[in-house]
C-alpha positions in Angstrom: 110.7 107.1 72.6 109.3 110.3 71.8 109.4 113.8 72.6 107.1 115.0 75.2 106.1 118.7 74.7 104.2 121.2 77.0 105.3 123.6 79.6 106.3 122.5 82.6 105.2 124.0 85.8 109.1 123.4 87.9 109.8 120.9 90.0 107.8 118.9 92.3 109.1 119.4 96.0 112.2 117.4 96.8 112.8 117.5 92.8 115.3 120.2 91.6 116.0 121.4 87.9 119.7 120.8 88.2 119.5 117.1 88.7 118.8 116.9 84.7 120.7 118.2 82.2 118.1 117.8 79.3 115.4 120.0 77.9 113.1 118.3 75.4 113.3 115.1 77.5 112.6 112.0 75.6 109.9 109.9 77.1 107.3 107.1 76.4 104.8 107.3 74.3 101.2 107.9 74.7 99.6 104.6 74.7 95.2 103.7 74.9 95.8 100.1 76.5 92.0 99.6 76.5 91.8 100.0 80.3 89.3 102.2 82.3 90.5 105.8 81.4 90.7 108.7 84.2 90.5 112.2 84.3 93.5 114.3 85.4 91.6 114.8 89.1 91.0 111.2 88.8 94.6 110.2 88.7 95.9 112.6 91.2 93.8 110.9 93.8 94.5 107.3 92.7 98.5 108.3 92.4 98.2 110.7 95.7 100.6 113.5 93.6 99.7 116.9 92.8 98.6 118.5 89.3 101.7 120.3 89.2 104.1 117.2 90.1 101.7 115.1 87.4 102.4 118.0 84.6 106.7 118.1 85.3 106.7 114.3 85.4 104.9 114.5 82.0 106.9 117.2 80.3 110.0 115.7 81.5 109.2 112.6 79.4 109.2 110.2 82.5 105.8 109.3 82.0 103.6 109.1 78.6 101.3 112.4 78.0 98.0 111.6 78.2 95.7 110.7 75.9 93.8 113.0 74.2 90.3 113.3 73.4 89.3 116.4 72.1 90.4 118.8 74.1 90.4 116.7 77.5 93.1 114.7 78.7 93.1 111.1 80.2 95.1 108.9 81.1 95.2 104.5 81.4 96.3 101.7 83.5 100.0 102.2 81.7 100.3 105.9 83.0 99.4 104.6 86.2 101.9 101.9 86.3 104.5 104.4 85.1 103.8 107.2 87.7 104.2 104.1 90.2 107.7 103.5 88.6 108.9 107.3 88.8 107.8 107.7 92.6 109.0 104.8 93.7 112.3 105.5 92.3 112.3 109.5 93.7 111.1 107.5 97.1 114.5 105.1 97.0 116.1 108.5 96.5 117.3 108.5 92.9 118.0 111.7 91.0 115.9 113.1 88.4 118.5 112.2 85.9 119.3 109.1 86.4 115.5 108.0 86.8 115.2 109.9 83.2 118.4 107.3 82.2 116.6 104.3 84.1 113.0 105.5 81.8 115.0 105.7 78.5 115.7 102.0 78.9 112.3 100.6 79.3 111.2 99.8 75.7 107.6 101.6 74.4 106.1 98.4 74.0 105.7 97.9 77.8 102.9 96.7 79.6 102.1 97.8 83.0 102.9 94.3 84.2 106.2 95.4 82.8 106.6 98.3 84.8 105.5 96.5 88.0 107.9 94.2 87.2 111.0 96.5 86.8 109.9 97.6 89.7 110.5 94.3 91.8 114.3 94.9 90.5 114.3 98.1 93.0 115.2 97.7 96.9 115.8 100.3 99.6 119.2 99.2 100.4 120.8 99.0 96.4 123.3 101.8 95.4 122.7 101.4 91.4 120.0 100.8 88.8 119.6 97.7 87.4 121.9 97.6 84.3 121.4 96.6 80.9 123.8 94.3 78.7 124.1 91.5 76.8 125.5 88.0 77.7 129.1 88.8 76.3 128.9 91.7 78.5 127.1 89.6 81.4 130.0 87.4 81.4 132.8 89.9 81.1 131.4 91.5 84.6 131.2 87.6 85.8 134.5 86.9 85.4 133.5 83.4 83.8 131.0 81.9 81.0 127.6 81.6 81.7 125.6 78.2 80.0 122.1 78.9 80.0 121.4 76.9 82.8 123.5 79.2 84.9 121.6 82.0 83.7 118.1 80.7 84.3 119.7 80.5 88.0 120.7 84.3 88.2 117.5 85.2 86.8 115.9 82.6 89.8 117.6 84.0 92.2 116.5 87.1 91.1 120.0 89.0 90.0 118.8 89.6 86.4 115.6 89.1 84.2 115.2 89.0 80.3 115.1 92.2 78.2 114.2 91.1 74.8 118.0 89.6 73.6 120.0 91.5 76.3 119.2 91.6 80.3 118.6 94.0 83.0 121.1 93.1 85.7 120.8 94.1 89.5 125.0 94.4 88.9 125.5 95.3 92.9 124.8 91.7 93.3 126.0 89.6 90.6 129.0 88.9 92.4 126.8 87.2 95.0 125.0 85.2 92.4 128.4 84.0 90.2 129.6 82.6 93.8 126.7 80.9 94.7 126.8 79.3 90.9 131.3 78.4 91.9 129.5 76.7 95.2 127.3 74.7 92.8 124.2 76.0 93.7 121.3 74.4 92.0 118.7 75.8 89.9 115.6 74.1 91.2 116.7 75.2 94.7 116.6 79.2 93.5 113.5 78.1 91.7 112.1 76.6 95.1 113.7 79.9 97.2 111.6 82.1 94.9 108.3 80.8 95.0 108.4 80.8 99.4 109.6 84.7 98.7 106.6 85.0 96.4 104.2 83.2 98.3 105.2 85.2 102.2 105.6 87.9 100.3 102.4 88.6 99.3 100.5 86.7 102.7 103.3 89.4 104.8 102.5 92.3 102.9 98.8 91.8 102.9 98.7 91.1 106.8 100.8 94.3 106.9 98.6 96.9 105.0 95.4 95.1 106.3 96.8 95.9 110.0 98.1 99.7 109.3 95.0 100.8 107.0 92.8 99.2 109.7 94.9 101.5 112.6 95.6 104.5 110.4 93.0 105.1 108.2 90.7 106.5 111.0 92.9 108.9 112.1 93.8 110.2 108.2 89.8 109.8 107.9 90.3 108.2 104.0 92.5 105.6 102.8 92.6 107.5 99.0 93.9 110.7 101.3 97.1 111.9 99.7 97.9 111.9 103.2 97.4 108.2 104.0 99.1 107.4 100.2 101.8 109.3 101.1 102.4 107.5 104.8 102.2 104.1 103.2 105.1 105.1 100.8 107.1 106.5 102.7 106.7 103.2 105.3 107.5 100.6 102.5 111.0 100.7 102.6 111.0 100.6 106.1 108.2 97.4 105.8 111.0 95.9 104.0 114.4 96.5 105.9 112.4 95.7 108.5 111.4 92.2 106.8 115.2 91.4 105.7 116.4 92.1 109.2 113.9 89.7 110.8 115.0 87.4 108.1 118.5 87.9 108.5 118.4 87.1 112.7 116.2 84.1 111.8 118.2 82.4 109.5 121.2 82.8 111.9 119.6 80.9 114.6 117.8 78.5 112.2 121.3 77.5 111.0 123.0 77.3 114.3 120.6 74.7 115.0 121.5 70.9 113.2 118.7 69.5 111.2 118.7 66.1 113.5 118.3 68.4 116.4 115.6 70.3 115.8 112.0 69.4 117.3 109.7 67.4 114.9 106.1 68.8 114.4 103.5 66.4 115.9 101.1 65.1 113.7 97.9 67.1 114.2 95.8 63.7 114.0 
């Protein structure tokens, strides 16, 4: 990482100074990915923040400075992925230091399909950060050894992913993940599991937005509207304990119901 300089402007709202105790923060590095490049104004409207929030973010070293050309600033795909990362985490209500703890982790090689995908390891309802450590450290937390196989099942069922040698572990549910492993859970099942969350997923969240931009977006007038940006954040983790409760009331009557029992779907032919 390296140091990010500049003056900072304060806090954004619903951000205050004492939540971090550094000065100087460390932060990632300013990286030209080769993607379409955007002015300052440019990004505020794509990201929905303000100047002022874009500057602290910057000078706290949660995002990359921009790049420079001349004596204009612009920034890439990668600062948009990483001002992504920072609000959603402020947005699942996480303090300005430990999101600064949860940025130092990410390595400076990242891509922004990086970022989006430490992203995925977020969810309204989790109390911690995903954690890093390595497998001796995995399976000191487990309680047991791990084989690789049972690893490529934690990372299926979507408890941990790869880091490099080491991995970033959702840790508030590893305990779930090493019993289903004791109850013999299969691989190719988790495998199976994750591909239908994938694929509804994205069908569900695409029926979603479709329905509220169509509903919303005349009364906000634009869909780029810092306005409308800011209603469709702060409605995500809503969208999605919304989704797990559905889920969760489905699967209980689903399973109440014997697989011999249930009606068979006529042939359409």
């Amino acid at each position: 990482m390296v140091k990010s300089t500049g003056p900072t402007d304060g806090p954004p709202e619903g951000v205050t100074r004492a939540t971090s105790a550094r000065s100087g923060a460390s932060g990632p590095a300013p990286v030209d990915d080769g993607s379409e490049l955007l002015t300052l104004d440019e990004l505020t409207r794509r990201t929905g923040l303000s100047v002022r929030t874009v500057r602290f973010y910057t000078a706290k070293g949660l995002v990359p400075p921009p790049i420079r050309r001349g004596r204009s600033g612009y920034y890439s795909a990668l600062h948009l992925a990483w001002f992504e990362l920072v609000t959603e985490l402020q947005g699942h209500g996480f303090t300005l230091s430990a999101i600064e703890r949860y940025v130092d982790g990410i390595p400076d090689e990242a891509t922004p399909e990086d970022i989006a995908l430490a992203r995925t390891m977020l969810a309204p309802w989790q109390a911690d950060l995903p954690v890093e450590m390595t497998h001796e450290q995995l399976e000191t937390r487990a309680g047991r050894e791990l084989s690789s196989e049972d690893v490529a099942t934690l990372q299926a069922l979507g408890v941990l992913r790869l880091r490099g040698e080491a991995y970033l572990v959702a840790s508030n549910q590893l305990g779930l993940g090493v019993r289903l492993l004791e109850l013999g859970f299969p691989r190719e099942v988790a495998v199976a599991a994750a591909a239908i969350y994938q694929d509804h997923g994205e069908q569900m969240a695409k029926e979603l937005f479709e329905m509220i931009a169509d509903r919303l977006a005349p009364l906000y007038r634009d869909e780029r509207s810092a306005h409308f940006r800011e209603v469709m954040e702060r409605l995500k983790p809503l969208s999605v304990g919304g989704l797990v409760t559905a889920y969760e009331a489905a699967i209980a009557r689903v399973a109440r119901v014997p697989r011999a029992r249930r009606p068979e779907v006529s042939d359409p032919q």
